[in-house]
C-alpha positions as CSV (number, residue, x, y, z in Angstrom):
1,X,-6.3,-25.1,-25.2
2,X,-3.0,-23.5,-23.7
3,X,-0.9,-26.4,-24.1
4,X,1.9,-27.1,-21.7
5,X,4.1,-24.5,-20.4
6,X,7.5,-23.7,-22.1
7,X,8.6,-22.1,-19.0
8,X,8.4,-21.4,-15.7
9,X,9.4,-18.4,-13.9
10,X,9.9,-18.3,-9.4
11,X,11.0,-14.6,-8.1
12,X,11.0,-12.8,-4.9
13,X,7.7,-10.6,-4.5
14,X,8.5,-7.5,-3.1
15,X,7.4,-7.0,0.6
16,X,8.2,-4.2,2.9
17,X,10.5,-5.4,5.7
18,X,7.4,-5.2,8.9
19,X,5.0,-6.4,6.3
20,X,2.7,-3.5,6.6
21,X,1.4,-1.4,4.0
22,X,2.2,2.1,3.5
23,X,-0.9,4.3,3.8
24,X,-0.9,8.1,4.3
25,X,0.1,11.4,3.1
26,X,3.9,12.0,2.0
27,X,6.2,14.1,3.8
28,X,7.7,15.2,-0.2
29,X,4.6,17.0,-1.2
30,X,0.8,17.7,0.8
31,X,-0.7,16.3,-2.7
32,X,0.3,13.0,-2.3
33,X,-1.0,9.9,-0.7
34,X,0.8,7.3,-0.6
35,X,-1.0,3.8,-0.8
36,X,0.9,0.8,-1.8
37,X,3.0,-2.7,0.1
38,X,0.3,-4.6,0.6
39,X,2.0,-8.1,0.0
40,X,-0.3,-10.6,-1.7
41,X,-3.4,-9.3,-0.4
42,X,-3.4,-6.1,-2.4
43,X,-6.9,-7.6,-4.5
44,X,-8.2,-8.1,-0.7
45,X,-7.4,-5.2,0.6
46,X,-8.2,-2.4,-2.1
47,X,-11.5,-1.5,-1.2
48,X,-10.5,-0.5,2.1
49,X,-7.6,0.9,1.1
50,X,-9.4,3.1,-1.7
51,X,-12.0,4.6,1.3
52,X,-9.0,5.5,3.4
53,X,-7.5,7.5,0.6
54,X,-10.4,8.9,-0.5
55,X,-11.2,10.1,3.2
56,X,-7.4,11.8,3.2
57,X,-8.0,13.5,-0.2
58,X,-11.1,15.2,1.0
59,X,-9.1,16.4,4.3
60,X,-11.3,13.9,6.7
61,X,-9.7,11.9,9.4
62,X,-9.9,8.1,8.6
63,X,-12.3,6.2,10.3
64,X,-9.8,3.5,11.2
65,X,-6.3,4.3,12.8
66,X,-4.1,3.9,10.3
67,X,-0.7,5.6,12.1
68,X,1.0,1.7,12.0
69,X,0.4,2.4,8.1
70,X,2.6,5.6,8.3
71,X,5.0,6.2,5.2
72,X,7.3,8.3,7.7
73,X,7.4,5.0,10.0
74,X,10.7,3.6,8.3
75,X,12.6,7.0,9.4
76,X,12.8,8.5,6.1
77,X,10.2,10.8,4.9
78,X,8.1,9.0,2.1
């Protein structure tokens, strides 16, 4: 058995600030995809994530819109 806990530990969980993910090519280099933010859902939403980068890697146009998911969408180029 574990036992009882010595500690405990509360923090903030990062989040970004329209609580969105950030899905999509980067404006700093044409060989990056960006793919990350999604809150507490990340387990949930990693196979569709993964199909959505993997259509972007082989140049195809995702079969979902995904221009909300934009890295470029916070006005800096990500």
């Amino acid at each position: 058995p574990l036992g009882n806990p010595d500690d405990t530990w509360l923090g903030h969980r990062p989040t970004m600030p329209d609580a969105l993910p950030v899905i999509g090519p980067s404006s700093a280099s044409s060989r990056v995809i960006l793919a990350f933010g999604h809150q507490h859902i990340g387990l949930t939403l990693g196979g569709v994530t993964g199909k959505i980068v993997t259509e972007l890697a082989r140049g195809q146009v995702p079969q979902c819109d995904i221009s909300n998911f934009a890295p470029q969408r916070f006005g800096r180029q990500g």
